[in-house]
CHARMM-style PDB file with segment names, atoms N, HN, CA, C and O in Angstrom:
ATOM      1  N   UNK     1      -2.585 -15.831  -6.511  1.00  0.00      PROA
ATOM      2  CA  UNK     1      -1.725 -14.724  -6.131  1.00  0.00      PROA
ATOM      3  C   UNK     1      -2.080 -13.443  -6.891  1.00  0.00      PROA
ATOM      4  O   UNK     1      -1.929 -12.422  -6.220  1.00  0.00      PROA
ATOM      5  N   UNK     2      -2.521 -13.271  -8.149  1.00  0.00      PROA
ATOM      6  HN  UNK     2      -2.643 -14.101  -8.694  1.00  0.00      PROA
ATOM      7  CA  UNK     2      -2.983 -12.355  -8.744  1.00  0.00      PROA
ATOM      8  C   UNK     2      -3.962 -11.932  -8.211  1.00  0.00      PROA
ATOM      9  O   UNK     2      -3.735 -10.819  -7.737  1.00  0.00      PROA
ATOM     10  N   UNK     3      -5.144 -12.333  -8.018  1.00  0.00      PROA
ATOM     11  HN  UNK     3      -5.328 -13.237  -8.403  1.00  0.00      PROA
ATOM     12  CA  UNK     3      -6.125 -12.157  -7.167  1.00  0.00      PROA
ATOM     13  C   UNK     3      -5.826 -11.602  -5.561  1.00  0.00      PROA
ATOM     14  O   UNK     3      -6.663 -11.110  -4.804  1.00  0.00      PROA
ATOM     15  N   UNK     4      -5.046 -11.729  -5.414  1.00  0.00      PROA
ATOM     16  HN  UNK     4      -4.366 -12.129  -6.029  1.00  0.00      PROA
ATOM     17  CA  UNK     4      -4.550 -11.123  -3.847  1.00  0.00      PROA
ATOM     18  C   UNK     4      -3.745  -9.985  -4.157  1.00  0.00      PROA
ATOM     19  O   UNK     4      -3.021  -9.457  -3.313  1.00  0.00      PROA
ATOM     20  N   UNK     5      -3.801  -9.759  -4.829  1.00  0.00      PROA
ATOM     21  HN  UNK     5      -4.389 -10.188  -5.514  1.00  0.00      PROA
ATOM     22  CA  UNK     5      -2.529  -8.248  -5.720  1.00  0.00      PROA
ATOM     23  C   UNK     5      -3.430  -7.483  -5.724  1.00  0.00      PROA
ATOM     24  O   UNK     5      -3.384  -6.427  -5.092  1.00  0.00      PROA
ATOM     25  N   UNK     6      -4.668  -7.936  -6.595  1.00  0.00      PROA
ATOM     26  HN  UNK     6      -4.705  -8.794  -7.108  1.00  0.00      PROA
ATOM     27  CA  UNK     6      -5.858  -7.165  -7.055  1.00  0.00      PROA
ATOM     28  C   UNK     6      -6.167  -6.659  -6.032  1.00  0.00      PROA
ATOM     29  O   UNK     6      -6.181  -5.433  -5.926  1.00  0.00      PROA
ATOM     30  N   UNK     7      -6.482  -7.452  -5.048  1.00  0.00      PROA
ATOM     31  HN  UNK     7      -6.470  -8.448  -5.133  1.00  0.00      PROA
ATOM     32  CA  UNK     7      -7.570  -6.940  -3.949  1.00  0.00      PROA
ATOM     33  C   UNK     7      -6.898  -5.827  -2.704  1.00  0.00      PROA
ATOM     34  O   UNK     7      -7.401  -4.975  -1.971  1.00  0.00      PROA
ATOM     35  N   UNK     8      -5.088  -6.508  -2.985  1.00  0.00      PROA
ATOM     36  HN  UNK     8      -4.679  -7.200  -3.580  1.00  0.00      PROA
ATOM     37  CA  UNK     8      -4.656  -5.451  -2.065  1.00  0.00      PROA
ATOM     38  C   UNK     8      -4.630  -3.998  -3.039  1.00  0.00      PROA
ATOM     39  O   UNK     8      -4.789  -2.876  -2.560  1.00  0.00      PROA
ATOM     40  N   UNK     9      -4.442  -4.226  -4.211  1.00  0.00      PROA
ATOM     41  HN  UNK     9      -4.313  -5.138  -4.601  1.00  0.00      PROA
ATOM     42  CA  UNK     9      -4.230  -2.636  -5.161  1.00  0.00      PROA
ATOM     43  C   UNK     9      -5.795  -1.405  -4.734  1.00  0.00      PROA
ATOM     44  O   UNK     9      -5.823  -0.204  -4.464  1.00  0.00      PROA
ATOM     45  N   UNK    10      -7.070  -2.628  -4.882  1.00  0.00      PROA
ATOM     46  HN  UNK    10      -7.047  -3.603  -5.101  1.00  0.00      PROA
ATOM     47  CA  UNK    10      -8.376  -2.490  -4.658  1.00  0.00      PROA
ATOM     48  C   UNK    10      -8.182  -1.721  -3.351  1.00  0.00      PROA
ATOM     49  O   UNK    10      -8.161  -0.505  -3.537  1.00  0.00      PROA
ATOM     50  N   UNK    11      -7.959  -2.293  -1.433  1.00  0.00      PROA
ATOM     51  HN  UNK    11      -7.977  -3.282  -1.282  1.00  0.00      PROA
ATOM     52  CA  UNK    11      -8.136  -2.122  -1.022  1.00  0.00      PROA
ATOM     53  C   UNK    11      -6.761  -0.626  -0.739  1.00  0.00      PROA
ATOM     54  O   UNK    11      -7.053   0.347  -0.045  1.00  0.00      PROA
ATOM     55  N   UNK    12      -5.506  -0.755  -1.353  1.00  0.00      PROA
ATOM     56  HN  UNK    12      -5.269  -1.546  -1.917  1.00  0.00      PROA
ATOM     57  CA  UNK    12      -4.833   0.925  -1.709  1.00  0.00      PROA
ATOM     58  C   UNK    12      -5.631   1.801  -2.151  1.00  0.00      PROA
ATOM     59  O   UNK    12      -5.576   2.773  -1.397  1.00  0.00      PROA
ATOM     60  N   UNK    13      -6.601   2.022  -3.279  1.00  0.00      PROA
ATOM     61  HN  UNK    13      -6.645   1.233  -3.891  1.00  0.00      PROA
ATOM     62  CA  UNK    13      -6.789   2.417  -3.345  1.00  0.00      PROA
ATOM     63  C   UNK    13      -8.519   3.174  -2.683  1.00  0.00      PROA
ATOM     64  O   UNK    13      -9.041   4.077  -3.337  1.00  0.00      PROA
ATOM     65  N   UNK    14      -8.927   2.855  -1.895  1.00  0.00      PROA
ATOM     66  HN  UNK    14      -8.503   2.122  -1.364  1.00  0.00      PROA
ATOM     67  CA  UNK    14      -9.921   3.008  -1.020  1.00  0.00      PROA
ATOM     68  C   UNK    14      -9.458   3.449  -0.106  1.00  0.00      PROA
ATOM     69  O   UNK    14     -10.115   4.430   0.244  1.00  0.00      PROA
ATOM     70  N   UNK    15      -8.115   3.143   0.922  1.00  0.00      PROA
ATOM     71  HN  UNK    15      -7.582   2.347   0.638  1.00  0.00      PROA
ATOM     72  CA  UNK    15      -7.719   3.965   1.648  1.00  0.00      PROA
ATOM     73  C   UNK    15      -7.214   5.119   1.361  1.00  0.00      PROA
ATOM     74  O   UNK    15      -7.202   6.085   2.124  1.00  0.00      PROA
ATOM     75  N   UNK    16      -6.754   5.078   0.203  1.00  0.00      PROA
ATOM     76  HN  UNK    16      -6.764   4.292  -0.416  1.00  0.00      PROA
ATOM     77  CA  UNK    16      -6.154   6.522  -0.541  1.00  0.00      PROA
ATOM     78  C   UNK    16      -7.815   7.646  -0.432  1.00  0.00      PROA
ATOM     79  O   UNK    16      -7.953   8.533   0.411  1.00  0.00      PROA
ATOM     80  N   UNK    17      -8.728   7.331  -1.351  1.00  0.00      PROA
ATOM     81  HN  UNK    17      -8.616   6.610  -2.035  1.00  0.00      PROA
ATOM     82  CA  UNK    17      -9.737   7.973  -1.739  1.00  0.00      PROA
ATOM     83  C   UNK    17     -10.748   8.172  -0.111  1.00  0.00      PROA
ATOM     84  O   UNK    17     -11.779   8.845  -0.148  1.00  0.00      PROA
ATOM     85  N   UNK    18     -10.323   7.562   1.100  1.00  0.00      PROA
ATOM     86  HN  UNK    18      -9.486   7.016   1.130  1.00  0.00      PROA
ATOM     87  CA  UNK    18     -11.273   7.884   2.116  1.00  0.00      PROA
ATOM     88  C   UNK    18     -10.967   9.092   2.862  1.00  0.00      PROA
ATOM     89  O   UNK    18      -9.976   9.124   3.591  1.00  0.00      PROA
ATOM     90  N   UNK    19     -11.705  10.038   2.741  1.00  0.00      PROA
ATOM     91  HN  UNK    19     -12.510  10.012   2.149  1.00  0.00      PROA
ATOM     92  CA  UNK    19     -12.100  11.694   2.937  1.00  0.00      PROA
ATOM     93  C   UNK    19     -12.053  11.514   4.359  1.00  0.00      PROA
ATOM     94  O   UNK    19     -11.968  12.555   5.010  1.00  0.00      PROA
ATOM     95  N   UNK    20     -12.103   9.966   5.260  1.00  0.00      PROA
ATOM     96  HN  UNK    20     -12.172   9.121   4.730  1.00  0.00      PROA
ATOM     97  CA  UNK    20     -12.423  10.771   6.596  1.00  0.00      PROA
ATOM     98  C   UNK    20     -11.127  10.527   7.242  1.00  0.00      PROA
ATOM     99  O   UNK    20     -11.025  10.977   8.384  1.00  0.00      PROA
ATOM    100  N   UNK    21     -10.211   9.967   6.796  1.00  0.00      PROA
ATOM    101  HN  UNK    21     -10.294   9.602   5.868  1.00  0.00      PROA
ATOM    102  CA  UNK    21      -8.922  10.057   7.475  1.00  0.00      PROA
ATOM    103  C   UNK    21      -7.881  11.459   6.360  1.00  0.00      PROA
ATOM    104  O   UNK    21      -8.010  11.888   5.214  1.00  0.00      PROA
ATOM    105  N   UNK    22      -6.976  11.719   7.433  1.00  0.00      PROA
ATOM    106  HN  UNK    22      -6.871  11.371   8.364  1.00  0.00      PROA
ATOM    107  CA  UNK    22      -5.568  12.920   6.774  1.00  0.00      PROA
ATOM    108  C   UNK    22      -5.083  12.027   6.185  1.00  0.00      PROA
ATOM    109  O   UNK    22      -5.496  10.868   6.217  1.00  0.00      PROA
ATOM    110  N   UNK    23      -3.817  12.566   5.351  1.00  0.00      PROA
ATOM    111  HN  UNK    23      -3.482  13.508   5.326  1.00  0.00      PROA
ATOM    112  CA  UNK    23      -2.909  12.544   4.817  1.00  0.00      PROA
ATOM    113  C   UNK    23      -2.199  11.555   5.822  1.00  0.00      PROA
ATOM    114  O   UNK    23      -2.076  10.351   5.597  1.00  0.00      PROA
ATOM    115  N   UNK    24      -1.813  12.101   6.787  1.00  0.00      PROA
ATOM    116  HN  UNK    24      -1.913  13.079   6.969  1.00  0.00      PROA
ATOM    117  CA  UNK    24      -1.115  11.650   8.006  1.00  0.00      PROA
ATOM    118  C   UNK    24      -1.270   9.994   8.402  1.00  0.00      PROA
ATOM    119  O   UNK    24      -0.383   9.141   8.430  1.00  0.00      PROA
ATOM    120  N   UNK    25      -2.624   9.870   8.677  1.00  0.00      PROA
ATOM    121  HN  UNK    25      -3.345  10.563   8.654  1.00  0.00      PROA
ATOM    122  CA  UNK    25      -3.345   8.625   8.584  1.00  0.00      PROA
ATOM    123  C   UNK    25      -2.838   7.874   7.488  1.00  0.00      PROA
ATOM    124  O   UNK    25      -1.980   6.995   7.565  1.00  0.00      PROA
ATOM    125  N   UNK    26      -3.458   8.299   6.395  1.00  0.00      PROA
ATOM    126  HN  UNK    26      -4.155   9.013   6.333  1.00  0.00      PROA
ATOM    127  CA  UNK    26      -3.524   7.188   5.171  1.00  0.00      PROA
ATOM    128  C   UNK    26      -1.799   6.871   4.620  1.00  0.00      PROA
ATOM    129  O   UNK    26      -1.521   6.028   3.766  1.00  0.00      PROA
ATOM    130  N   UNK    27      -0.895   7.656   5.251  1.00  0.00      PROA
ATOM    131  HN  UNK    27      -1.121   8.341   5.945  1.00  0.00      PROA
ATOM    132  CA  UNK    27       0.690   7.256   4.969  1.00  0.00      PROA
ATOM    133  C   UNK    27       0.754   5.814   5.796  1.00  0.00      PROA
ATOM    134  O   UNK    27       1.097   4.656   5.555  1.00  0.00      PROA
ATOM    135  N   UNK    28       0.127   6.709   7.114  1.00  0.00      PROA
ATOM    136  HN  UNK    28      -0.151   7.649   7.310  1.00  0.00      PROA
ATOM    137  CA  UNK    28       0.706   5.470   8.286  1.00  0.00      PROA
ATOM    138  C   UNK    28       0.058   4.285   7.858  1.00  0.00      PROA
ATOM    139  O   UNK    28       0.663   3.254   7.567  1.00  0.00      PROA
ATOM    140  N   UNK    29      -1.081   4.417   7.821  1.00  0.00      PROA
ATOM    141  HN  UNK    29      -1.573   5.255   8.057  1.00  0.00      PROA
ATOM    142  CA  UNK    29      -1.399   2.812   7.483  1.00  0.00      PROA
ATOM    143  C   UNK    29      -0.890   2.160   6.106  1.00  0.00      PROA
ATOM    144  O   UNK    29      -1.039   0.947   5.953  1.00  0.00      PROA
ATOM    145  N   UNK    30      -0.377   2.827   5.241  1.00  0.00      PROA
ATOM    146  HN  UNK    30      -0.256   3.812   5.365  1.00  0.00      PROA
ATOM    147  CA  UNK    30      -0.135   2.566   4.345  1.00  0.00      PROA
ATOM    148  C   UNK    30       1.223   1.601   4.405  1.00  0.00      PROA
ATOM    149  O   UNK    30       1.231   0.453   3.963  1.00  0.00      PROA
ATOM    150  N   UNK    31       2.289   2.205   4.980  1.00  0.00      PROA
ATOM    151  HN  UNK    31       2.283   3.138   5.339  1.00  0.00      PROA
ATOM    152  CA  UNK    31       3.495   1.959   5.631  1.00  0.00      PROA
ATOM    153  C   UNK    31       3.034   0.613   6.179  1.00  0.00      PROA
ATOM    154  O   UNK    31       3.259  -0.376   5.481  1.00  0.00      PROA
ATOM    155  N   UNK    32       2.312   0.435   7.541  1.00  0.00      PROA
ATOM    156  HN  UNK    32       2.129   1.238   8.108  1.00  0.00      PROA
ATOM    157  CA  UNK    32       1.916  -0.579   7.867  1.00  0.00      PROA
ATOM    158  C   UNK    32       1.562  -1.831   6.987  1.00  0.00      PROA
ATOM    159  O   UNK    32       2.337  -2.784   6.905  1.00  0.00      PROA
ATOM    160  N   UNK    33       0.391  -1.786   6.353  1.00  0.00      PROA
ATOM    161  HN  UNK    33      -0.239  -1.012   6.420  1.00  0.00      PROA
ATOM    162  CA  UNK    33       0.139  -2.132   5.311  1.00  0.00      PROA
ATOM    163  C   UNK    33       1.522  -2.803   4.604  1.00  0.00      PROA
ATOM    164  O   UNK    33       1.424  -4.018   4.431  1.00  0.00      PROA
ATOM    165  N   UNK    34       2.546  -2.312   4.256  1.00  0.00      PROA
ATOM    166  HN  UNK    34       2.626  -1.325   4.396  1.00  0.00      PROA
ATOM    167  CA  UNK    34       3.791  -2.744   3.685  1.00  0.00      PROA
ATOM    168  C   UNK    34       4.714  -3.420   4.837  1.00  0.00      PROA
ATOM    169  O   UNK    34       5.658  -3.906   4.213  1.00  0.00      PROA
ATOM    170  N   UNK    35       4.896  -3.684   6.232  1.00  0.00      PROA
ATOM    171  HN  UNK    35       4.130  -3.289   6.739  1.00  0.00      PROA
ATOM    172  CA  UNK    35       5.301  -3.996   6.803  1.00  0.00      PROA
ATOM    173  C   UNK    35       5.066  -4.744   7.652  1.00  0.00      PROA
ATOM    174  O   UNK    35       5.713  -5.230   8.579  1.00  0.00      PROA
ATOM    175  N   UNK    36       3.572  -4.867   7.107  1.00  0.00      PROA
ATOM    176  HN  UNK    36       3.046  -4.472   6.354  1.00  0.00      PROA
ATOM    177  CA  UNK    36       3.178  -6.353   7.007  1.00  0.00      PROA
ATOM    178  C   UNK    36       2.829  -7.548   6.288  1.00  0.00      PROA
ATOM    179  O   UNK    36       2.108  -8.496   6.600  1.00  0.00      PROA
ATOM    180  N   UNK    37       3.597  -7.257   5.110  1.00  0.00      PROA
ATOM    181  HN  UNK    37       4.183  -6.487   4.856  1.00  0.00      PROA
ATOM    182  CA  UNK    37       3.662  -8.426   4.407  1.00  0.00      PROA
ATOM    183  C   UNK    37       4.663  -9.581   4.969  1.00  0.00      PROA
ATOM    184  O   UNK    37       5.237  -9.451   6.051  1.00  0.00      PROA
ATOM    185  N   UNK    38       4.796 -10.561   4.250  1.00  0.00      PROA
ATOM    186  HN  UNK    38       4.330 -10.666   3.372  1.00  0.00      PROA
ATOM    187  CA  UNK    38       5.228 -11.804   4.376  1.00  0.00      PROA
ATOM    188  C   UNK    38       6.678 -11.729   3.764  1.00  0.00      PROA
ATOM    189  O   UNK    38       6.942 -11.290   2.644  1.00  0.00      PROA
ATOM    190  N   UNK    39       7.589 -12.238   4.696  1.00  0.00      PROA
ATOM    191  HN  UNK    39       7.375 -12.595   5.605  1.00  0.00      PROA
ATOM    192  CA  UNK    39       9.038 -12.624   3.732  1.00  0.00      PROA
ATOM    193  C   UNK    39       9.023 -13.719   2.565  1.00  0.00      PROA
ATOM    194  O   UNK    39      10.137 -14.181   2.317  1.00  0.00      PROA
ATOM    195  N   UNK    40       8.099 -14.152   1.903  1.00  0.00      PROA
ATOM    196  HN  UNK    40       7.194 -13.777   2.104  1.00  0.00      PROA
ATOM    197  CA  UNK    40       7.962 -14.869   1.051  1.00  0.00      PROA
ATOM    198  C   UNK    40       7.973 -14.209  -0.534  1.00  0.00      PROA
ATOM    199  O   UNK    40       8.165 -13.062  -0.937  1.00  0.00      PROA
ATOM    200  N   UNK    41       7.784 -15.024  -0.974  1.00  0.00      PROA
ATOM    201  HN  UNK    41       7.628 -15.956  -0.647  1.00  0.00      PROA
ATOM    202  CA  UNK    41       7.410 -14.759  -3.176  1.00  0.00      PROA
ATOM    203  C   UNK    41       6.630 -13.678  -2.943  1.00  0.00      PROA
ATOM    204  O   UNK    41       6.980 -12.527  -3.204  1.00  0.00      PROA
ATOM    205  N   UNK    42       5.138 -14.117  -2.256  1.00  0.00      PROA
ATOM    206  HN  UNK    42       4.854 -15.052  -2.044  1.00  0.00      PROA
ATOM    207  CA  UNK    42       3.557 -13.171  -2.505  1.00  0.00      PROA
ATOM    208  C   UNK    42       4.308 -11.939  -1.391  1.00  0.00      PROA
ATOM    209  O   UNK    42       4.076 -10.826  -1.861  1.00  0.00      PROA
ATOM    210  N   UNK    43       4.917 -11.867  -0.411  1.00  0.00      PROA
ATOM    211  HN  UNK    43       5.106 -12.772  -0.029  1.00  0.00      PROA
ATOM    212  CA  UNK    43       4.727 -11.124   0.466  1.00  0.00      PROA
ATOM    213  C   UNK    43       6.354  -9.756  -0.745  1.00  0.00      PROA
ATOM    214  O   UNK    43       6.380  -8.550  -0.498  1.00  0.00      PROA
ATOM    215  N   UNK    44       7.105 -10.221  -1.552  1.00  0.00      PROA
ATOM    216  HN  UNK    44       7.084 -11.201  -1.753  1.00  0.00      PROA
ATOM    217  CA  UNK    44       8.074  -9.152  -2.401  1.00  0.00      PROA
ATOM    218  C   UNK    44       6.960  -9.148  -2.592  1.00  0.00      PROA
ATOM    219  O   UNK    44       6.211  -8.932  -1.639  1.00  0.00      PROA
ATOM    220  N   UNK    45       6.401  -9.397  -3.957  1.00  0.00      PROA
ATOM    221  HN  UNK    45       7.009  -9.573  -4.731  1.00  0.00      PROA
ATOM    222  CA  UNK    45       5.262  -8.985  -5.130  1.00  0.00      PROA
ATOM    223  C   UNK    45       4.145  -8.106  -4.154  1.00  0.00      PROA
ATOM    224  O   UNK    45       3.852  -7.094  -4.791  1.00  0.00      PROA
ATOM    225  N   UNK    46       3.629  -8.126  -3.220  1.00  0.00      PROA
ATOM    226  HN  UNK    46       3.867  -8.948  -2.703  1.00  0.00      PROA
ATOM    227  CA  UNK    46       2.559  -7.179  -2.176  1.00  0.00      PROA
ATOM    228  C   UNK    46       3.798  -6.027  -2.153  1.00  0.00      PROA
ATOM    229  O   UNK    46       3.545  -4.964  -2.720  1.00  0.00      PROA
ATOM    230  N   UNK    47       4.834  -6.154  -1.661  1.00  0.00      PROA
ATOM    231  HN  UNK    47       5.039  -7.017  -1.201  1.00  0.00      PROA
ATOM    232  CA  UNK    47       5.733  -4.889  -1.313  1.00  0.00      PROA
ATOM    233  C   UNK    47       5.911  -4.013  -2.687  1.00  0.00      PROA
ATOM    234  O   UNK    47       5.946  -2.793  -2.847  1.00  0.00      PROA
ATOM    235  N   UNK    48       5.993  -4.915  -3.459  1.00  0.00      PROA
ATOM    236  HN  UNK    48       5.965  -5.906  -3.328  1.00  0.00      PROA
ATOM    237  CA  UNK    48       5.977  -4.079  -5.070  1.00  0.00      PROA
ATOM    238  C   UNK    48       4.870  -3.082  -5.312  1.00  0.00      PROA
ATOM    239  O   UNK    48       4.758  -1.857  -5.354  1.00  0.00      PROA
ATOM    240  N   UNK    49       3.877  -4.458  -5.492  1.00  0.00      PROA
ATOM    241  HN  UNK    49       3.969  -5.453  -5.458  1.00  0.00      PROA
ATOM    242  CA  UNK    49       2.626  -3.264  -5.202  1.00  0.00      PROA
ATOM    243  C   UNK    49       2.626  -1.968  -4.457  1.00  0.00      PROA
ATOM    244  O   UNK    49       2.406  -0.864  -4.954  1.00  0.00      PROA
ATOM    245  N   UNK    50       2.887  -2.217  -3.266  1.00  0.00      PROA
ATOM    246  HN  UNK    50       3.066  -3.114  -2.862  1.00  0.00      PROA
ATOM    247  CA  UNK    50       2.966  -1.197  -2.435  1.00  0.00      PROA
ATOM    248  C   UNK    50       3.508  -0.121  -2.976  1.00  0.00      PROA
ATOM    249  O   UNK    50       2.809   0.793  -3.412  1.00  0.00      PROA
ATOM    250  N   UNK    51       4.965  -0.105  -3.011  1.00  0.00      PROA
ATOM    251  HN  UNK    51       5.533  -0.847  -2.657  1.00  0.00      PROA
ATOM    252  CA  UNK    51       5.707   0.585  -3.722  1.00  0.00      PROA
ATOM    253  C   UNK    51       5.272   1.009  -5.096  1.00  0.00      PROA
ATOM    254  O   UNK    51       5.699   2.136  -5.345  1.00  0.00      PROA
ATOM    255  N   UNK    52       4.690   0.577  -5.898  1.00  0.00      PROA
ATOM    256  HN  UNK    52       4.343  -0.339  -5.695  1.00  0.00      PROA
ATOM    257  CA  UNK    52       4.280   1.413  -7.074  1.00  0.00      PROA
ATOM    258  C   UNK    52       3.073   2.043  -6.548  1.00  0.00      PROA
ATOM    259  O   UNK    52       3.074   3.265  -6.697  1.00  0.00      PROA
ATOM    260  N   UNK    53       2.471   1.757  -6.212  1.00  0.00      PROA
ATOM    261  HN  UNK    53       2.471   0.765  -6.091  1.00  0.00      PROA
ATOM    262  CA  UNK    53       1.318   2.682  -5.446  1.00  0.00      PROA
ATOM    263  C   UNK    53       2.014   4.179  -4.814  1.00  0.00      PROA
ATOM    264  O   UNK    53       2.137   5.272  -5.367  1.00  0.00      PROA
ATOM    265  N   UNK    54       2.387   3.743  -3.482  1.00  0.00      PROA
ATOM    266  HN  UNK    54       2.287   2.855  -3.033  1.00  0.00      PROA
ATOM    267  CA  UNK    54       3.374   5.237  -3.141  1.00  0.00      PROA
ATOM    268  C   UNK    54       3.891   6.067  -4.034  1.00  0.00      PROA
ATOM    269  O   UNK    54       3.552   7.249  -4.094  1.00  0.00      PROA
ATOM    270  N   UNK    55       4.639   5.603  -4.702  1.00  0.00      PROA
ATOM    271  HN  UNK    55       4.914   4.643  -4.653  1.00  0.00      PROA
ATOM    272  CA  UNK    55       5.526   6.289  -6.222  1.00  0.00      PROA
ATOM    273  C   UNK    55       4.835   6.673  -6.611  1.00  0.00      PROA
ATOM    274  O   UNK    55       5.138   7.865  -6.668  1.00  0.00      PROA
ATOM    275  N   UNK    56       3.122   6.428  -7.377  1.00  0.00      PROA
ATOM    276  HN  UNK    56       2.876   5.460  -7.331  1.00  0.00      PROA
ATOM    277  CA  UNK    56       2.387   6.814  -8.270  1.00  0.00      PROA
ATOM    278  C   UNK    56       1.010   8.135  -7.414  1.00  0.00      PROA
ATOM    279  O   UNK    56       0.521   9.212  -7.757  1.00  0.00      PROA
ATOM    280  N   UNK    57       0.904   7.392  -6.451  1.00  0.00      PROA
ATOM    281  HN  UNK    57       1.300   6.517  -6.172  1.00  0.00      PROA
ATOM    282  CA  UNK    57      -0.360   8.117  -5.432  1.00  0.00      PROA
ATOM    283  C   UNK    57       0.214   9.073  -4.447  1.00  0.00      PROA
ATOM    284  O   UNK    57      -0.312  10.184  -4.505  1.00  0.00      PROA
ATOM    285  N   UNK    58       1.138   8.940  -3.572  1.00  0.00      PROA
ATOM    286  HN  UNK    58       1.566   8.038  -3.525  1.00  0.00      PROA
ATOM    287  CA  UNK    58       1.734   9.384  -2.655  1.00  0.00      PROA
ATOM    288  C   UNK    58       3.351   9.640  -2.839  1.00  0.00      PROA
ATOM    289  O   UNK    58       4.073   8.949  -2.120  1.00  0.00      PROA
ATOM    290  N   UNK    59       3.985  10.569  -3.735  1.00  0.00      PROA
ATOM    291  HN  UNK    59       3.399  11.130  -4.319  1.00  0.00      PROA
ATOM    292  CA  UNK    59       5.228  10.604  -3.897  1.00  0.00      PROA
ATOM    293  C   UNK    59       5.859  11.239  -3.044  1.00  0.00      PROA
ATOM    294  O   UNK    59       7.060  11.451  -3.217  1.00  0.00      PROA
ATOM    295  N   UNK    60       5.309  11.617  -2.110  1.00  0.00      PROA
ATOM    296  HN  UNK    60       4.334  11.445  -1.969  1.00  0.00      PROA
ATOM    297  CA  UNK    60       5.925  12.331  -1.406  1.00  0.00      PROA
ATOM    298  C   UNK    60       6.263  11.843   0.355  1.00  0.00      PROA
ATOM    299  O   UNK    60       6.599  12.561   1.297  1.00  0.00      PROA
ATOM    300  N   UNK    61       5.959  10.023   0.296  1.00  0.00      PROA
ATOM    301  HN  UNK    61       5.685   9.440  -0.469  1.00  0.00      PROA
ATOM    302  CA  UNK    61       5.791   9.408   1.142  1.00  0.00      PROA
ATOM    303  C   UNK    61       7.339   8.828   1.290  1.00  0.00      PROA
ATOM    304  O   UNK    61       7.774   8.367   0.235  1.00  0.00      PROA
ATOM    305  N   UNK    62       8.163   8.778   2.321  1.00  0.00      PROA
ATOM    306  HN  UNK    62       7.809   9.153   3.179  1.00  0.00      PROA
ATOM    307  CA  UNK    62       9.329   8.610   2.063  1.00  0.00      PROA
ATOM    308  C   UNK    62       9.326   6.619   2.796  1.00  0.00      PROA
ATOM    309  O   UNK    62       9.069   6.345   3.969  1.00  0.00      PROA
ATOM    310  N   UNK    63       9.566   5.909   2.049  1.00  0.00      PROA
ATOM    311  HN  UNK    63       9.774   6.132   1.097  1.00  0.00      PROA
ATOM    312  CA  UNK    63       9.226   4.190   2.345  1.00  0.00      PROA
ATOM    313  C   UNK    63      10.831   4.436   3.566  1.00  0.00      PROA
ATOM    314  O   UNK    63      11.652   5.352   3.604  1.00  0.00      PROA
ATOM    315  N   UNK    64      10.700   3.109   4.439  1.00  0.00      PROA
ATOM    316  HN  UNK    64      10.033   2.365   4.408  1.00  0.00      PROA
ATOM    317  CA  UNK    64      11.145   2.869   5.457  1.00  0.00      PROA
ATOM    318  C   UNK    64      12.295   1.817   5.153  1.00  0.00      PROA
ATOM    319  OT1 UNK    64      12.972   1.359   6.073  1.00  0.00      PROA
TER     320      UNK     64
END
């Protein structure tokens, strides 16, 4: 499960840093990204992630 944290934090932050999509883009999928996790243990702890990501990268992203 740590390893799947990593890789989703990994793959946040690559969509954050890719120049060829907007702002616009990289919210939406981002959102997505969070609303598709799992109602399970791993699928809170991914939403966490998520959420500290937004808070820290994108504060100005209002979560759903």
């Amino acid at each position: 499960t740590l390893l799947a944290l990593r890789k989703l934090r990994t793959r946040l932050y690559r969509l954050f840093a890719d120049s060829t999509l907007s702002d616009e883009e990289k919210e939406a999928r981002v959102i997505a990204m969070l609303r598709d996790t799992a109602d399970d243990d791993l699928g809170a702890a991914a939403r966490k992630t998520i959420a500290q990501f937004i808070a820290t990268e994108m504060p100005s992203t209002v979560l759903p």
